[in-house]
N, C-alpha and C positions, 0 to 999 in steps of 0.2 A: 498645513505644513508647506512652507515656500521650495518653490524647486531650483534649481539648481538655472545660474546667470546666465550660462553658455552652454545647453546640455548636448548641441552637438559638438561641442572640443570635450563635452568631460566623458560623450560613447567613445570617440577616439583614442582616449587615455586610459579608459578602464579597458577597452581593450588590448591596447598595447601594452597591460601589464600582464593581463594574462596571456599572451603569446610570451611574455619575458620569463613570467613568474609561476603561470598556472599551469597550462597546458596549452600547447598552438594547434593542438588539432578544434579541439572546442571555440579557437577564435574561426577559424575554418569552416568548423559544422554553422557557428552563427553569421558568419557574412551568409554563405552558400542560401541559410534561410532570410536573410537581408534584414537580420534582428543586430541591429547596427542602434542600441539603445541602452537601456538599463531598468533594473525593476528600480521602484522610491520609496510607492507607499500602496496602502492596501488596506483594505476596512469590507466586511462583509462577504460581499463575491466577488468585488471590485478590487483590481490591481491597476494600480494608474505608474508609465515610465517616465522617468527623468524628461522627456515634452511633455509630461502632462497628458500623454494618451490614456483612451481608458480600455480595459480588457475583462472580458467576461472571464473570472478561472472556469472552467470548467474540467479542470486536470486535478486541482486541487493538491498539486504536489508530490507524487499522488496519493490522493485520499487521507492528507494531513489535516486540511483545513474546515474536519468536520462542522464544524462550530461556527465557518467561519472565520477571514480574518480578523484579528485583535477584537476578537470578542470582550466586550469592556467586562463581565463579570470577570475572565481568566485574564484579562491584563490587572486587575485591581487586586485581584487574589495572586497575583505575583509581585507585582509590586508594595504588595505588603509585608510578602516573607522578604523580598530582598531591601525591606528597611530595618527588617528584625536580624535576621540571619540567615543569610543566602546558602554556605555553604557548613559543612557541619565541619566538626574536627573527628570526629567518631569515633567517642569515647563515651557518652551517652546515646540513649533512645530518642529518636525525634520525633516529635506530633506529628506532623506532615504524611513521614512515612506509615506512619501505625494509622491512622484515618484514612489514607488511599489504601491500604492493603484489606481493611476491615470493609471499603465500599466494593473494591471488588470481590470479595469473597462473596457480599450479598448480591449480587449482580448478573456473576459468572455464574451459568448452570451450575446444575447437582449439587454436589459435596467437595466440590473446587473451592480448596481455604486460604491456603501458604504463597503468598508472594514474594517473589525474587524481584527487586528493581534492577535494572543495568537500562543504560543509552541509547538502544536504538532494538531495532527489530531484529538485527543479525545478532547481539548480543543475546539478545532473549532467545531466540533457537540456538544457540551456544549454548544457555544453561540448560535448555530443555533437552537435547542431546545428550549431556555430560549427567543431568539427574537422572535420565531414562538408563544407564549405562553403569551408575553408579549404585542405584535400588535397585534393579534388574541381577547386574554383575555375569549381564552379556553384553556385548558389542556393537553386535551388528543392528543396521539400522537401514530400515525400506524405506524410500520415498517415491516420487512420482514424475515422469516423465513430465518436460514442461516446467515443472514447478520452479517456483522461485522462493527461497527463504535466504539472501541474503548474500556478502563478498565476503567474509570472513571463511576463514577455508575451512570450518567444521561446515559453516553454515552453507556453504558454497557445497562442499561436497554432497551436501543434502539434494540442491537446488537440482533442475535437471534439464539445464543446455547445454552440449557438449563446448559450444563457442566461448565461455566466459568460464569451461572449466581446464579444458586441453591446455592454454597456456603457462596454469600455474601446476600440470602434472609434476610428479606423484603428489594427490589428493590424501585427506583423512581415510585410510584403511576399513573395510568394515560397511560401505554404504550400496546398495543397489539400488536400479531404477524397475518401476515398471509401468505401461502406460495409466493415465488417471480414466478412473470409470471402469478399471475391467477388475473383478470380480474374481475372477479366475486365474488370473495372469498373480495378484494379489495371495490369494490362498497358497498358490505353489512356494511363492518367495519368504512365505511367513511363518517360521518353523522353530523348533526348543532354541533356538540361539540366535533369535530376534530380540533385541534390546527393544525396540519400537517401532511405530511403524508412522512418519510425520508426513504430514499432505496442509494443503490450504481447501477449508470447506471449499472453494470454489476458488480456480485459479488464476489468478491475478493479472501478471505481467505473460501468464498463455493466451491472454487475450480473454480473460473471463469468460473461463469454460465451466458450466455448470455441470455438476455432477447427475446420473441418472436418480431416483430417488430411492432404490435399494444399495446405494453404492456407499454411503457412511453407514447405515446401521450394518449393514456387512462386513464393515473393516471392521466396524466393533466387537462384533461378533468372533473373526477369525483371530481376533489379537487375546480376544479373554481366554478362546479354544488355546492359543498358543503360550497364553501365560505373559505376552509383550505389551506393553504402552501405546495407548495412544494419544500422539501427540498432536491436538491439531494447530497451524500458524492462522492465527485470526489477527497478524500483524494490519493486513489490507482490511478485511473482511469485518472488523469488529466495532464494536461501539455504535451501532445504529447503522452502519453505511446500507447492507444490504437488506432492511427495514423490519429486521431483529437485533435484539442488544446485540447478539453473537451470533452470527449465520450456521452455525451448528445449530442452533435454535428449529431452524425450519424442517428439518427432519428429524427433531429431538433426541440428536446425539449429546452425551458427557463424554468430555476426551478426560484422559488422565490427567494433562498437562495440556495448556490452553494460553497460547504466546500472542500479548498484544506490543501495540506501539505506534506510529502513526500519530493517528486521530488524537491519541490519550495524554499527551501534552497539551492542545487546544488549539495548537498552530505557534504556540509561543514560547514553548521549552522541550524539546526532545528530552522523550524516557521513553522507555523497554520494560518488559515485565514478563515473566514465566509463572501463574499458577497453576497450583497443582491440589493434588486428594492429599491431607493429612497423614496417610500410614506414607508417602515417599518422602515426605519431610523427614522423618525417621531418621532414614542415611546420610541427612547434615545436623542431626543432632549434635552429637559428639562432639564434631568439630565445626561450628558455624561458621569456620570463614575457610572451608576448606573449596568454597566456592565466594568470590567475594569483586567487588568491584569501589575505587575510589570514591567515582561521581557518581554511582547505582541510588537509588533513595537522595538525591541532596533535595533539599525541601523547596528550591523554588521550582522545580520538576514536580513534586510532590504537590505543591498546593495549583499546580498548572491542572495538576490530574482531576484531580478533591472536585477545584470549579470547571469541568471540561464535562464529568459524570454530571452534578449538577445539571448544568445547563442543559444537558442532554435529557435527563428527566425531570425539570422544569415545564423544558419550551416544548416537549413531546416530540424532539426531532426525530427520533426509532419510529414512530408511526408515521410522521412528515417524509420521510425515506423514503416507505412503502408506497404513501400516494403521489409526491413529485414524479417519485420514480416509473410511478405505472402511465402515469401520463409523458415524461420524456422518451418512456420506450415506445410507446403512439407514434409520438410526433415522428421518432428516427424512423423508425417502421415504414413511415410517408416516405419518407427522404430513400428506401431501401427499395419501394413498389414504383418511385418517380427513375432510381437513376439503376436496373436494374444490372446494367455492363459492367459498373463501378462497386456498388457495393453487393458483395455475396453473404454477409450476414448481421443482423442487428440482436442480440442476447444480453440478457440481464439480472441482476434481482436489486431493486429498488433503488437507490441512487450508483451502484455500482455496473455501469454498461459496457459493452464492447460491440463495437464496429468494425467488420471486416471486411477487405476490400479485393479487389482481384489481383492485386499484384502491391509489394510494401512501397515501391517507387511511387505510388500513385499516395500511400500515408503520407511520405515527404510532400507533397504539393500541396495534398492539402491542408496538411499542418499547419505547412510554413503559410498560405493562402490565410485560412483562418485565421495565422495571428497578426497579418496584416489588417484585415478588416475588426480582429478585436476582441474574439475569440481565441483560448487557450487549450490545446488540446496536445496529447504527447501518445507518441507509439507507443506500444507496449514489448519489453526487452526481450520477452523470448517470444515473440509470434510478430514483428515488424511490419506485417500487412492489416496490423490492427492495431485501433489506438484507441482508448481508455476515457469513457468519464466517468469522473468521480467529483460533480461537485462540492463545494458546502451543500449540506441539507438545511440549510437556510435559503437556497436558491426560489426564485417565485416562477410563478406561472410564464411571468411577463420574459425573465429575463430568459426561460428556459425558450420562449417562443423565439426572442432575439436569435439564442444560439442556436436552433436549424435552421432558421434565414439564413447566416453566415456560413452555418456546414451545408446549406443548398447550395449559397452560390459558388462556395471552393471545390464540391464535386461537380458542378457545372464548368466550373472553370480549368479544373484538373482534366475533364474529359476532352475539352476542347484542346489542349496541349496537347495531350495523347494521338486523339484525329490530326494535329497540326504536322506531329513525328511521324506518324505514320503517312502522312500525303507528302509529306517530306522526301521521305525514303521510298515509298514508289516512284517519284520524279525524277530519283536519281539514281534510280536502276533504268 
């Protein structure tokens, strides 16, 4: 693919549209990190900008690009449906949808059958809400301190950072928090007029916080005692990332209702999905579009999905997870015992990692440090002193070595700033 004649007048110009047209804070946040550039092209783990630089993702989006970018099986399986028929008029059944609905059903633990397609991840905890609420025909709904499912303000109210909720007060009616992992804190909030109770097997954008190992089959337990739903969001967590199909897997939890998205377009078509146990389908019998979406199921999303599963149980990437991942937590690990001032925690389960660090101003440095030298790495939105990898699970040995060289030298070089501030300001006292 040829790149662009002039690429530093056309970072110039894509940015000056966004400070016109998009948002000027974001031109702002990318000078400050001196990403004065443009993404072009991307194939694998490789994103190469507008000069032709090359960048390890290791962010993945996050955790969009399980497969991979433009994984040639889910580019070919899309640009097939979009020679046949991209989007539906929906007045017939479409192949597409009914084939990704029937691979998930065999996929997803237990007796999880009935799929809802909708667009994105906050969509899908939208309908997992609204069906828990609906087949319940109670209200209220627990989630978890930390947690994130999404900006949609059902989904938003779920979520549980006060910063990304206070500005859009008054929220959806009806939700509590309580911390994630406590067992007891849970029990007391979970009572006859719990509609459900929705958490992320492991939390995401909290900086991937692993749960204790009696802490999901416990929810499960006090939700069936209370007669509530559980919902869990496998938007981040699903499809191989944390080196089970479904990271509910690993403690051999069934949630009632099981919301993916992400990963499950291939990196090439955003879709959402809520399924659930067959008796809560029940409550959209009657009326099937009493819950319903435009672009929910259109088929080149659908055939994104079909080849995304595929290739995931093909190329055995759900096991490739478990072992890159066991050995990317090593390497970080080094990187945690070499810079101990700098980083306070390395935590994981298979490609899905978190790094945390003694202060989030020191994330900023080395972010932005790493994606100078070419590594991709991104904070994590409710815990900012940690930031998240999620490669493709197609990542190798080689490249995962490349990436701690670079995250060695940006927390070397972030500490050295740090001592520079601080020799600074004793001089000038």
């Amino acid at each position: 693919m040829s790149r662009p004649a002039d690429p530093d007048r056309l970072a110039e110009e894509i940015l000056d549209k966004y400070a016109r047209y998009v948002n000027p804070g974001l031109v702002k946040l990318y000078r400050f990190a001196n990403v004065i550039t443009a993404e072009w092209e991307a194939q694998g783990v490789v994103v190469r900008d507008i000069h032709g630089k090359e960048y390890l993702d290791c962010s993945g989006g996050p955790a969009v690009f399980t497969v991979g970018h433009r994984h040639p099986k889910v580019v070919a399986a899309v640009k097939e449906q979009l020679d046949r028929m991209p989007m539906s008029v929906r007045a017939m059944p479409r192949k597409p949808e009914a084939d990704l609905a029937e691979l998930l059903a065999q996929i997803t633990p237990g007796d999880l059958q009935y799929t809802f397609f909708a667009n994105s991840g906050s969509e899908a905890n939208e309908g997992a809400i609204k069906l828990a609420r609906l087949a319940t025909g109670r209200a209220n709904i627990v989630g978890a301190e930390g947690a994130f499912h999404g900006k949609t303000l059902g989904a938003l109210s779920a979520s549980g950072r006060e910063m990304y909720k206070t500005p859009f007060a008054p929220l959806v009616p009806g939700f509590t928090h309580v911390p994630f992992g406590d067992l007891e804190a849970m029990n007391r909030a979970v009572d006859a007029k719990t509609a459900a109770v929705i958490l992320e097997p492991i939390q995401g954008e909290a900086g991937v916080i692993i749960p204790p190992d009696d802490y999901l089959p416990g929810v499960r337990a006090i939700c069936d005692r209370a007669g509530a739903l559980m919902i869990l969001d496998e938007v981040q967590t699903g499809l191989g990332r944390t080196g089970k199909m479904f990271a509910c897997e690993h403690w051999g939890v069934v949630p009632d209702i099981l919301t993916t998205a992400k990963a499950l377009g291939g990196g090439v078509v955003p879709i959402g999905a809520f399924t659930g146990r067959p008796h809560l389908w029940k409550a959209l019998e009657k009326n099937p579009y009493l819950h319903s979406s435009t672009f929910g199921g259109n088929s080149i999303a659908c055939a994104a999905g079909i080849a995304t599963i595929r290739v995931l149980q093909e190329e055995r990437l759900t096991e490739r997870a478990a072992e890159q991942g066991a050995y990317m937590l090593g390497r970080l690990r080094e990187l945690q015992r070499r810079h101990p001032a700098m980083v306070k925690d390395v935590r994981g389960k298979g490609l899905l990692i978190g790094m945390e660090f003694t202060d989030p101003d020191i994330v900023l440095l080395i972010t932005a440090d790493a994606m100078e030298r070419g590594v991709i790495v991104f904070y994590s939105l409710n815990k900012p002193e940690c930031f998240r990898l999620a490669p493709p699970l197609i990542i190798s040995r080689e490249q995962i070595d490349r990436a701690v060289e670079v995250l060695d030298q940006s927390i070397a070089y972030a500490a050295q700033m740090v001592a520079e501030i601080v020799e600074g300001a004793r001089s000038s006292s």
